[in-house]
C-alpha positions in Angstrom: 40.4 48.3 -25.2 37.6 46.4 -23.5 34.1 45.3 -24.9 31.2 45.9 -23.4 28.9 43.4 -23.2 25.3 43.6 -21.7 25.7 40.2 -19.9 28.7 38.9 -18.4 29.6 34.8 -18.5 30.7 33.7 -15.3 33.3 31.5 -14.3 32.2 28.1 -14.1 31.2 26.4 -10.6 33.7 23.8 -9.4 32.5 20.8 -7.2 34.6 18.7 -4.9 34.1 14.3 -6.1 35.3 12.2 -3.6 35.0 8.5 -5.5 33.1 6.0 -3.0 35.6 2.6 -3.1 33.4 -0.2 -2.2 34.9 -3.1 -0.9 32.4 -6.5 -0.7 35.2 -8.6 1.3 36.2 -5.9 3.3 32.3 -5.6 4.7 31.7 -9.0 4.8 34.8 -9.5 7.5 33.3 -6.5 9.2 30.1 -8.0 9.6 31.2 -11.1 10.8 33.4 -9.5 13.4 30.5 -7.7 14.4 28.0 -10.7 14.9 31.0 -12.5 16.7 31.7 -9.7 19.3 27.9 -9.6 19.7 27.9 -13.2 20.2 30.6 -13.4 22.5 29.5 -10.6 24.4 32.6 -8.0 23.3 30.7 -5.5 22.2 32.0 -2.3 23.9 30.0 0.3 22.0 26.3 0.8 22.5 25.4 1.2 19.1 23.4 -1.8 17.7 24.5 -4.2 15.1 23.0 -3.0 11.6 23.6 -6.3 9.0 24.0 -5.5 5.4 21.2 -3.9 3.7 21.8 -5.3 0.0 18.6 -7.9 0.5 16.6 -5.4 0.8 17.2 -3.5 -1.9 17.0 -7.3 -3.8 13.2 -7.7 -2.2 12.0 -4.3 -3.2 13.5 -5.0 -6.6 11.5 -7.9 -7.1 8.3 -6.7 -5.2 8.0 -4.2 -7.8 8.3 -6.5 -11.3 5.1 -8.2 -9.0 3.1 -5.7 -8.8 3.4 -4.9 -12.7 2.9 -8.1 -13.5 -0.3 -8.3 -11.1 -1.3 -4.9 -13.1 -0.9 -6.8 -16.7 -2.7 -9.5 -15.6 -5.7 -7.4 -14.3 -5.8 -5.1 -16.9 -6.1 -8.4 -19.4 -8.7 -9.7 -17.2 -10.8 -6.7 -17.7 -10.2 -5.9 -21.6 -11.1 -9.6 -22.0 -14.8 -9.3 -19.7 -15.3 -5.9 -21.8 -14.4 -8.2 -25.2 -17.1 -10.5 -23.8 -19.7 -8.0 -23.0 -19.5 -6.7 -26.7 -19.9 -9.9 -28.1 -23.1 -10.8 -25.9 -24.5 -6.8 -26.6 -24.1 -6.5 -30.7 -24.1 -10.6 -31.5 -26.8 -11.8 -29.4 
């Protein structure tokens, strides 16, 4: 005998995870090859040569730890003039 039930559980949703192997070496020789065929004038295909882009990610890495520290510093430089202002507005 069945139950009813006013709301039904569905099956659960599957998803397809293809693991992403990185290989450091393996890109490294690529590049190379690459800047050598450019070099040499090899270079059959007509797309351009794209170098790696891990720097970049590096530079906006630290761009952003100096812009918060540019922020702590300001906002110091202002709780100190406000500190200041007090002291010259109730002690003087």
């Amino acid at each position: 005998m069945a139950i009813f039930t006013f709301f039904k559980t569905g099956k659960p949703k599957g998803f397809n995870y293809k693991p992403i192997y990185y290989n450091e070496q393996k890109e490294e020789m690529k590049e190379r090859e690459a800047r050598m065929k450019r070099e040499l004038g090899l270079n059959d295909e007509d797309t351009p040569f794209v170098p790696n882009i891990k720097g970049k990610f590096q530079s906006k890495r630290l761009n952003k730890y100096s812009q918060s520290r540019q922020s702590t510093v300001r906002i110091l430089i202002i709780l100190f003039l406000l500190l200041l202002a007090a002291y010259f507005v109730f002690f003087r």
